[in-house]
N, C-alpha and C positions, 0 to 999 in steps of 0.2 A: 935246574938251570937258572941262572941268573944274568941276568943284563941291565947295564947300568946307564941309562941314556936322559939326558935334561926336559923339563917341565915340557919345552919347548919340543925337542925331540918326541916327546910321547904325545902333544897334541897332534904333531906331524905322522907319527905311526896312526893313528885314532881315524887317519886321513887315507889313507893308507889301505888300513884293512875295513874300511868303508866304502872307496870305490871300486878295490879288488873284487869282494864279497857282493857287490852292486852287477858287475859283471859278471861273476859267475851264476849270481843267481835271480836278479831281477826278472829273468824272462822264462823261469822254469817253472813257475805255479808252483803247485801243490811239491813236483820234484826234484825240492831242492836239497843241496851240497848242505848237509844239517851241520858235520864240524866245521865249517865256515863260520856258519851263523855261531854254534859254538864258541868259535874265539873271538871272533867280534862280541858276544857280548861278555868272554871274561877281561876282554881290553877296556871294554865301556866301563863294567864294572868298578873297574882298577879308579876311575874321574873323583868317586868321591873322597878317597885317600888322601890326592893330591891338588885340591880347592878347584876341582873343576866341573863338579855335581851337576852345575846347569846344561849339560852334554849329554848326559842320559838320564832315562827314567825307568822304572817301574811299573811294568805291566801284565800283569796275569802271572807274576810269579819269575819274570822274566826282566834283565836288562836291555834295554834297546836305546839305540840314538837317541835322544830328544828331538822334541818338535823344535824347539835353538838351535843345535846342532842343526838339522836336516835343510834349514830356513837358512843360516848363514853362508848360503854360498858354495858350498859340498855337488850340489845339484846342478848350479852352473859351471860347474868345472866338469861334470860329467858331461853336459850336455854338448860343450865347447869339442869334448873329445866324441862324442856320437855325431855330430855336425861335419870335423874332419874326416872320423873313418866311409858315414856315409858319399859325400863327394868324394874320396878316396876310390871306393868302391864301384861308384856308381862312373866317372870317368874311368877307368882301367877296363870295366864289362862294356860302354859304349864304344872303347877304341878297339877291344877287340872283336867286338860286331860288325862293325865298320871295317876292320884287316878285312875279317874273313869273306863279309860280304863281296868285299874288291880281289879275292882272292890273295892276300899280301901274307906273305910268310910270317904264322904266326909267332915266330920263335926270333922275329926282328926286333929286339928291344928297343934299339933307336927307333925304331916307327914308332912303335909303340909309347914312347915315352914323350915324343913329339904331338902326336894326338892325344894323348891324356892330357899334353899341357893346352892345347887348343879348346879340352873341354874346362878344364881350370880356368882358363880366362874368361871360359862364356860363365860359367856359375859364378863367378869372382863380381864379374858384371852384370847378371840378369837372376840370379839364384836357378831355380827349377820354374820360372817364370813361362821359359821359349820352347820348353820340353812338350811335347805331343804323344798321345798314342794312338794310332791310326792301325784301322784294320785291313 
């Protein structure tokens, strides 16, 4: 197979199958998705071909990210999207603790969506500052 995409395009894939591969496998230890890793590093790979060598290195017989790569910014782009999904989360299981506590039907999306947004404005405003857990 062959695929023809610009300089630009392939640092943007490199982007790509970094936070993909970051996702699937960051939180699995020892078991992890190994052709993941597999093609991320025949993507890395491919850097020095195309004058972009400073993007990966050489380690143990293996190609991986570079410490440039990993440093520029890759990391806070994850973290921007772990930040959203966690208040994502974390408002949606508060409102419907809250329904079911009040007994409110929980299959009311309007309610629901209403009280997710009530917790969106407190994190928006106070982060996880006013939060408690009480026994």
């Amino acid at each position: 197979m062959t695929i023809e995409i610009t300089e630009k395009e392939f640092r943007r894939l490199l982007d790509l199958v970094y936070v993909g591969n970051w996702i699937l496998n960051s939180a699995r230890g020892e078991d992890r998705f190994e052709d993941y890793d597999m093609l991320q590093e025949k993507l890395f790979a491919l850097c020095s071909r195309v004058g972009m060598q400073s993007l990966a290195e050489r380690w143990q017989g293996h190609i991986f990210p570079s410490k440039a790569y990993e440093e520029g910014g890759i990391h806070e782009a994850i973290a921007d999207y772990e930040d959203a999904v966690f208040f994502d989360i974390l408002a949606e299981e508060l409102a419907r603790r809250d329904m079911e506590g009040e007994g409110v039907d929980a299959n009311d999306e309007n309610e629901l969506l209403n009280r997710m947004e009530e917790y969106y404005s407190e994190f928006e405003q106070h982060g996880i500052d006013n939060l408690t857990v009480e026994e």
